[in-house]
C-alpha positions as CSV (number, residue, x, y, z in Angstrom):
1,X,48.2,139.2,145.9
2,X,44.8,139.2,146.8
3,X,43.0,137.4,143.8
4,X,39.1,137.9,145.5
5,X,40.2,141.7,146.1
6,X,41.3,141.9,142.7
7,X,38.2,141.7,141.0
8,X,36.8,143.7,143.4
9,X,38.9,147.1,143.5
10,X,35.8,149.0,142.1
11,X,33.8,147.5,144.8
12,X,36.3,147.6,147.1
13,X,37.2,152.0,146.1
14,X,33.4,152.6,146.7
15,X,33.5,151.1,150.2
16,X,36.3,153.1,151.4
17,X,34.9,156.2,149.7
18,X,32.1,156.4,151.4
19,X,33.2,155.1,154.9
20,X,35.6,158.1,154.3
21,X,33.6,160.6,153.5
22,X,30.9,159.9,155.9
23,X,33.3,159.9,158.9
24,X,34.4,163.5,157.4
25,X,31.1,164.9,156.9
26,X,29.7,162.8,159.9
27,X,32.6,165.2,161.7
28,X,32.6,168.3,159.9
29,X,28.1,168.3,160.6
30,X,28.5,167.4,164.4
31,X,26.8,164.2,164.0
32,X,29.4,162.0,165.7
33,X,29.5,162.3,169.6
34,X,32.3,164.3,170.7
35,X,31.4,161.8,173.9
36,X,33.2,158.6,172.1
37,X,36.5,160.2,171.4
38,X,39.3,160.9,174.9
39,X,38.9,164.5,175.8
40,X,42.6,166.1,175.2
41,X,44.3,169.3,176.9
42,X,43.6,172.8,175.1
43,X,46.9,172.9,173.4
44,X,47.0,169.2,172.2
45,X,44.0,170.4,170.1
46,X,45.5,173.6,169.0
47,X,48.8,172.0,168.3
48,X,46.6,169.6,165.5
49,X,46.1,172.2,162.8
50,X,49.8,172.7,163.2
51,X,50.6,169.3,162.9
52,X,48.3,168.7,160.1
53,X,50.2,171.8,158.4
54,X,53.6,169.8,158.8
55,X,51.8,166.4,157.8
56,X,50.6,167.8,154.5
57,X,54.0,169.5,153.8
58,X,55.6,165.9,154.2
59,X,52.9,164.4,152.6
60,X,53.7,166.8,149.4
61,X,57.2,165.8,149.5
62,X,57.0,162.0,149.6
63,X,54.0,162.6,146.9
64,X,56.7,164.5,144.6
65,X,59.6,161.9,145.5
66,X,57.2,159.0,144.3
67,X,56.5,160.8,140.9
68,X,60.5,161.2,140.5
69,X,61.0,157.1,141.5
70,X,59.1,156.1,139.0
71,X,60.2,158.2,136.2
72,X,63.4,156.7,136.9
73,X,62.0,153.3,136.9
74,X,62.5,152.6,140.5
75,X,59.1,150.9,141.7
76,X,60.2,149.8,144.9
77,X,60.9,153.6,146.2
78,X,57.9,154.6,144.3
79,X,55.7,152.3,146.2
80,X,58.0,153.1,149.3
81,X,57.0,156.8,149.0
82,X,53.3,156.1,147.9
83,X,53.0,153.9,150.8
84,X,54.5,156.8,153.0
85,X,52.1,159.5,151.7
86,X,48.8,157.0,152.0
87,X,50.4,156.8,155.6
88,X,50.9,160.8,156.2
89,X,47.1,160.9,154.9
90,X,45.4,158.9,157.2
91,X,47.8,160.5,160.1
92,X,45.6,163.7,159.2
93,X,42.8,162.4,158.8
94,X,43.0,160.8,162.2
95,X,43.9,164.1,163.4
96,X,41.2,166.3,161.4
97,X,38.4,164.2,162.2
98,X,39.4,164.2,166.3
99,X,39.8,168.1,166.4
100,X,36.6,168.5,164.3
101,X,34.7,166.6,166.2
102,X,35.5,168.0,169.4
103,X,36.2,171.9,168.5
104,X,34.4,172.0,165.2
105,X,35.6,174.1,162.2
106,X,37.7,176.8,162.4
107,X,36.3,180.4,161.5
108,X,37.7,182.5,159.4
109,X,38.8,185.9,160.8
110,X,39.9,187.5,158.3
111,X,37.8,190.3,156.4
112,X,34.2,189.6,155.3
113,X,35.3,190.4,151.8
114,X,38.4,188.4,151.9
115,X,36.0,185.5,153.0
116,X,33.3,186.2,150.9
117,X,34.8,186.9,147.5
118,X,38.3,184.6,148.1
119,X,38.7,182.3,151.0
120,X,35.2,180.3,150.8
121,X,35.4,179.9,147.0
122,X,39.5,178.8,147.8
123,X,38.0,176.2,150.2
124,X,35.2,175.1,148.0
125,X,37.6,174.6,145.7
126,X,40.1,172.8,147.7
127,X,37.2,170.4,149.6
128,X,36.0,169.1,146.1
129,X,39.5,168.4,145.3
130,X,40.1,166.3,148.4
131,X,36.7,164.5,147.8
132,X,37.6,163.6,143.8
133,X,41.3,162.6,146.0
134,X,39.9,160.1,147.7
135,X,38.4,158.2,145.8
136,X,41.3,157.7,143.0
137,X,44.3,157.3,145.8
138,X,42.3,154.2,146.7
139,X,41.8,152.8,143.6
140,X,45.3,153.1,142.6
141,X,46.4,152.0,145.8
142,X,43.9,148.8,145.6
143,X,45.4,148.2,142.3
144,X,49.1,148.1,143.1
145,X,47.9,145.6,146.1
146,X,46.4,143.1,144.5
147,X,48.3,143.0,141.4
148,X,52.2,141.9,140.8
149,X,54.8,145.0,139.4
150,X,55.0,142.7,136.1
151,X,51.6,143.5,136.1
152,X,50.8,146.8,137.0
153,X,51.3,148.4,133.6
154,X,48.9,147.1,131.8
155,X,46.2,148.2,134.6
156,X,44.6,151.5,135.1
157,X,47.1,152.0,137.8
158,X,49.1,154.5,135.5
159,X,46.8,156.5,134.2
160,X,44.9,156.8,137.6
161,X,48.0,156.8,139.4
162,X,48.4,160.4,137.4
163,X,45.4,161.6,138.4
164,X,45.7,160.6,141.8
165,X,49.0,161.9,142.7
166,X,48.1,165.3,140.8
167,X,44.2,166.1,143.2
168,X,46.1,165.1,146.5
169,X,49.7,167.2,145.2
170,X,47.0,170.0,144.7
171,X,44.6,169.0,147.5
172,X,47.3,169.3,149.8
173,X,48.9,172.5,148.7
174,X,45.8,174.2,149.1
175,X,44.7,173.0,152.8
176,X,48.5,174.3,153.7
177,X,47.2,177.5,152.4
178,X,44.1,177.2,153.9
179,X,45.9,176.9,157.3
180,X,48.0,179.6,156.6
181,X,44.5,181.9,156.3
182,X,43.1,180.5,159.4
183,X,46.4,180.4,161.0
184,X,48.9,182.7,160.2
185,X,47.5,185.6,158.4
186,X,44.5,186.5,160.2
């Protein structure tokens, strides 16, 4: 354990916070140079939102399978699973941030009305989820690094750990719907 970190997880949350959500929004508002990033074919960049579809359906289920290990008490597939879901996230972020940067968002095709009065209020929704997300999963996560098992409990890890695991359970869900709008309805 990381004693210096330790006393730093606040510090330590922030930093990754905004570094985070800087690259996204640094992305999603065209300021970084689709220049810096390897050009890829047509299809490997219609193939991400795919991807990302399957990535957040795994990422769900290793979420769900953590919450069940340590219900049952067993921490070390808890923190497997956890591990594995912090892992599945930053596999889509990679992925978002590289096919937003070099396509840009996807628009919605559906009907103006659809868009107006359900899908952009449905995104809005789901954005400010992932946002509140990132911030807790790395606090929790910064937590269970730098402190022993023994020790855990008596942390904010449980109670965060909650709250954590229930924005990205719901964060998720709702970009797999999202993509399912863009995607697969219209």
């Amino acid at each position: 354990m990381d004693l210096q970190a330790r006393y730093r997880v606040p510090a330590l949350t922030g930093l990754l916070t905004v570094v985070s959500l800087a690259l996204v929004f640094g992305a999603v508002l065209g300021a970084i140079p689709p220049s810096i990033l390897p050009a890829a074919p047509a299809t490997v960049l219609g193939a991400i939102p795919h991807a990302n579809a399957v990535v957040s359906a795994l990422a769900i289920g290793t979420i769900v399978g953590g919450i069940r290990a340590i219900r049952r008490g067993d921490v070390a597939r808890h923190r497997q699973l956890m591990v594995s879901s912090f892992g599945l996230f930053a596999l889509f972020l990679v992925l978002y941030l590289y096919r937003i940067t070099l396509v840009g968002p996807t628009d919605f095709t559906g009907p103006s009305v659809v868009e107006t009065y359900f899908y952009l209020p449905f995104l809005a929704v789901h954005i400010l989820l992932a946002i509140l997300a990132i911030p807790a999963v790395y606090y929790v996560l910064l937590l269970a690094y730098t402190y022993p098992v023994s020790e855990l409990p008596s942390t904010n890890h449980p109670r965060a750990g909650k709250l954590a695991a229930g924005l990205w359970l719901v964060s998720f869900s709702m970009g797999i719907a999202v993509y399912a709008m863009l995607y697969l309805v219209w």
